[in-house]
N, C-alpha and C positions, 0 to 999 in steps of 0.2 A: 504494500500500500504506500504510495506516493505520500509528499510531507501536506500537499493539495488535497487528496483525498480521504487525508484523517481528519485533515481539520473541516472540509466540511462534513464529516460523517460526525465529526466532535459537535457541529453548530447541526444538523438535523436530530442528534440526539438532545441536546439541552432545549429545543424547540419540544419536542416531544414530551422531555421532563416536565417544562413548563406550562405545557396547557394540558396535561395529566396531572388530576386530581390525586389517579391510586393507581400505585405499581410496589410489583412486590421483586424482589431478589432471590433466586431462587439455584439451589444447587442440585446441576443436572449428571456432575460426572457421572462414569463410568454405563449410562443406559445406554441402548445398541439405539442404531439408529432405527430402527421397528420401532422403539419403547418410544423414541422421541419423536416420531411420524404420528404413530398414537396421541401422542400427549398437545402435539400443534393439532390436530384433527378437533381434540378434546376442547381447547382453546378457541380455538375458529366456531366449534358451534356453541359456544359460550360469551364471544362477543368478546375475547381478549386475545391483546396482541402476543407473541410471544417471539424474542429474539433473544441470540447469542452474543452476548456483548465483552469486550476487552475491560478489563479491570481500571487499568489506567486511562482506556478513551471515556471511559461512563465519567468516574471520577472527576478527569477536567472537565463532562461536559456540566457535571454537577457545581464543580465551581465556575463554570460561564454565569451560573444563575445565582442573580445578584437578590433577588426578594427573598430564597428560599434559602435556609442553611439545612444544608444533609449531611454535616461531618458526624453524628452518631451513626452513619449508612460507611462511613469511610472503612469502620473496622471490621465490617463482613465483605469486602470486595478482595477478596483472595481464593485462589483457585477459579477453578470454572463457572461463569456465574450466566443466567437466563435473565431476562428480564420481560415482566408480563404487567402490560398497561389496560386497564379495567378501565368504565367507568360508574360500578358500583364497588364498596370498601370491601365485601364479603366475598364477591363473587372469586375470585383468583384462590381463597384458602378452603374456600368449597369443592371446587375443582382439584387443587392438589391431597384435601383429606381424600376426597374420592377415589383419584388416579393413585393414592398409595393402598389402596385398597389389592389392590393386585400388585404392584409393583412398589422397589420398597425407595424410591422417588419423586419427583424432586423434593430436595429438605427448604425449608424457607430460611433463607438466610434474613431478611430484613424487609419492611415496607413502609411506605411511604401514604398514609391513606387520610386527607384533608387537614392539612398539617403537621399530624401526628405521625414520629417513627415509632414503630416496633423493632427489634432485633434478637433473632434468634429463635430457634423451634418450638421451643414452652409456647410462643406467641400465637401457636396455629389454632388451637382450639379457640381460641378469644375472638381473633380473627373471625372466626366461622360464625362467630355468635353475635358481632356485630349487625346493627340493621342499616339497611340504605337511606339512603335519603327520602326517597319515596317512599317506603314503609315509616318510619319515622313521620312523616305528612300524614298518612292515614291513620296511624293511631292516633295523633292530636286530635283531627277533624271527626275520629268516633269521639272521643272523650268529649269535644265540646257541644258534639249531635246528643249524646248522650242529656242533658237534661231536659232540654228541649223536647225531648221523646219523651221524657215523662208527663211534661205538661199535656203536651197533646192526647197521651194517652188517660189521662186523667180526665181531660176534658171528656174525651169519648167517653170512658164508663158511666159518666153520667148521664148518658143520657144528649147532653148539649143544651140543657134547660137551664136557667137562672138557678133554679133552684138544685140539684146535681152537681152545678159546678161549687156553688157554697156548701152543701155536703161534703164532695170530695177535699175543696180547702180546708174545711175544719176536720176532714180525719185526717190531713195530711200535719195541719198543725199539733193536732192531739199526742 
């Protein structure tokens, strides 16, 4: 690779960092290349990107980027590293608890998911248990549906008379 063609594969990576919300670090050694055909298959119909990245080109591309600090991601870039761009925080540790489900790979080395680093394997189960953004929206918008359905339904058992709806107020008060 030319001195031309890292640097801009270093500036299409740091572009990529930085309009990716969630990407996780991921150690693929030693899977054949079946297991890793498998695993980009797995990836692609799950809506995440999945590349093989240089230790040292991620790194500079990570300090191109000047809003974000990733030096806690610095001390897992050794050895072979994968790198998989979501744009939900759950999806990539779901996939990889899965994909080890038969195979005893990839390990998470690090992620990077709306601010927040993780580092290290302990981190996968958490990961997994994380919600998205959009679920996170929907449970709010039940919780504040949620009174609101009471009233209504309160109105309804009465009946809808004057008199029903002041019954139901005062056993609600009682």
């Amino acid at each position: 690779m030319t001195r031309e063609e890292k640097s801009q594969y270093i500036e299409d990576l740091a572009g990529k960092l930085s309009e990716s919300g969630v990407f996780y670090l991921t150690d693929t050694a030693g899977l054949t290349v079946e297991t890793v055909n498998q695993l980009r298959e797995k990836c692609f119909k799950s809506n995440i990107e999945l590349r093989v990245v240089k230790n040292t080109l991620l790194k500079k591309a990570m300090e191109q980027i000047e809003d974000t600090n990733y030096e806690d991601l610095y001390g897992v870039l050794a050895g072979p590293t994968a790198i998989m761009f979501a744009e939900t925080g759950n999806a990539p540790a779901k996939l990889i608890k899965d994909f080890r489900k038969k195979h005893e790979k990839p390990l998470l080395k690090g992620a990077f998911i709306e601010e927040a680093i993780y580092t290290g394997e302990e981190n996968l189960e958490f990961l997994t248990s994380i919600k998205s953004k959009e679920e996170l929206i929907g449970d709010i918008i039940a919780l504040l549906q949620s009174p609101a359905k009471n009233v209504i339904s309160g109105l309804k058992s009465g009946g809808g008379t004057l008199a029903g709806i002041l019954k139901t107020l005062s056993e609600r008060e009682a």
